[in-house]
C-alpha positions, 0 to 999 in steps of 0.5 A, spaced: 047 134 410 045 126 411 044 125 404 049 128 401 053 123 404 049 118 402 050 119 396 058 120 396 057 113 400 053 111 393 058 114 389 064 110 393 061 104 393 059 103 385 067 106 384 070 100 388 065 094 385 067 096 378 075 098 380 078 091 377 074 092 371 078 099 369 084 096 372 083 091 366 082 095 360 087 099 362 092 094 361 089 093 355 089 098 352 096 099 354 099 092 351 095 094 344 099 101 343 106 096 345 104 092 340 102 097 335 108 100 335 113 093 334 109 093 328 109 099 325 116 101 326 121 098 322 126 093 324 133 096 324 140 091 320 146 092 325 152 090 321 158 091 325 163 094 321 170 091 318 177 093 317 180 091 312 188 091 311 191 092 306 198 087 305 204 090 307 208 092 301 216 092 302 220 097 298 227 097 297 232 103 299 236 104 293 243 104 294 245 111 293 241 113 299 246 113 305 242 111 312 245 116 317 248 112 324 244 113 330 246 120 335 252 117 339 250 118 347 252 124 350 256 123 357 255 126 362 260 132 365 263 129 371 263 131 377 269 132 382 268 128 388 272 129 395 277 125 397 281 123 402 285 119 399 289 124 394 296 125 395 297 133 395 305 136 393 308 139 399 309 146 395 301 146 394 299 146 401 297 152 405 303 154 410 301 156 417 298 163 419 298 166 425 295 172 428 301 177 432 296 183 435 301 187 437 304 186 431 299 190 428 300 198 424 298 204 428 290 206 426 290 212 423 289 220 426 281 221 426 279 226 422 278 233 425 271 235 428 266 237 421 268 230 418 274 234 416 272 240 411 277 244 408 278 250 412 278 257 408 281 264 411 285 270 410 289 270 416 292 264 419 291 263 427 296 266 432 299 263 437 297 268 445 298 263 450 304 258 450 304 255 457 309 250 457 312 247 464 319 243 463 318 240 469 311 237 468 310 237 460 318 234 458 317 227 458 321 225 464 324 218 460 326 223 455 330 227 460 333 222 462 335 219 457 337 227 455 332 226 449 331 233 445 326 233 439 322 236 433 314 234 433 310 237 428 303 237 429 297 239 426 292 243 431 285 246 428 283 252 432 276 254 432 272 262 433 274 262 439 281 261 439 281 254 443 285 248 440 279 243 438 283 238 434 290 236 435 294 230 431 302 229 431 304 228 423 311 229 424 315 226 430 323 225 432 322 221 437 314 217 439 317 219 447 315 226 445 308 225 442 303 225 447 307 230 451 306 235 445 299 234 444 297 237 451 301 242 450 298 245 445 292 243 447 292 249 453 295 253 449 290 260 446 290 263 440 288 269 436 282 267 431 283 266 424 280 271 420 275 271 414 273 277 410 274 280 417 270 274 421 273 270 426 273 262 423 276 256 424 282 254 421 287 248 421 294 250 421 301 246 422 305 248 429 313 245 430 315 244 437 322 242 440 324 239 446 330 242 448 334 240 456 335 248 456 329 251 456 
């Protein structure tokens, strides 16, 4: 083992002493490439390049050939601006409204239950009970002012024979409508028929108001 080391100390020691010596021939040798290779080499001429120009030439237009003019410019559309200045005619302005709620129509009757179908049957409906009391169902501002009239409405009576839709389609008097309608409303009916089945119908009943019934 310790001569082993012996000699790897031997080793280290003659590289070091001859460590400038390699040092040197390698730089030698380098610089004899370098300049081997400036030598063999070409050289290169780098001659910039030039533009010639050639002299301009001026050719003459004939005088048959007309030079359209330049496009005119195109103005732009105006748009109209706001004023407070403008004077407005009298007969242009808009007159006053105004909003009377009480002077608007009556709404029309809704429409009878089933978004009103058309009813079909064999035998029209028939009246069974007419209750009528002339003490509670005459209107009494009517009576007193000794008022007769005709009102016509529209009842819809069902399988039943029960008033389900009642609306006033004619009248002599609107002191009589609402009056009519309760009427009819507590009056019974024999069903209308279809092929022998009871169904829905709507028909028109006229009632009169007289003092003497």
């Amino acid at each position: 083992m310790s001569l082993m080391h012996s000699r790897m100390t031997t080793a280290n020691a003659v590289f070091k002493a001859k460590y400038r010596k390699y040092i040197d021939i390698a730089l030698s040798i380098s610089l004899a490439i370098h300049l081997l290779a400036f030598a063999v080499v070409p050289h290169l001429d780098i001659n910039p390049h030039k533009t010639e120009l050639d002299e301009l030439e001026v050719i003459e237009i004939p005088p048959d050939i007309e030079i359209p003019p330049p496009p005119k410019d195109i103005q732009r559309p105006k748009i109209p601006i706001e004023t407070l200045d403008e004077e407005v005619e009298e007969e242009d302005t808009i007159e006053d409204t105004t909003f009377d709620p009480d002077a608007l129509p009556d709404a029309p009757p809704p429409p009878p239950p089933g978004g009103g179908e058309f009813l079909s049957f064999d035998k029209a409906p028939k009246p069974r009970r007419t209750p009528f009391d002339p003490d509670r169902d005459y209107p009494v501002m009517a009576r007193t002012a000794e008022m007769e009239g005709l009102v016509l409405l529209k009842v819809t009576v069902d399988e039943r024979g029960k008033v389900i839709y009642v609306v006033v389609l004619k009248s002599d008097a609107a002191v009589f409508n609402e009056a009519a309608m309760k009427v009819v409303r507590r009056w019974e009916f024999v069903p209308a028929e279809q092929s022998g089945n009871p169904v829905k119908a709507t028909i028109t009943i006229p009632l009169r108001f007289t003092l003497d019934r």
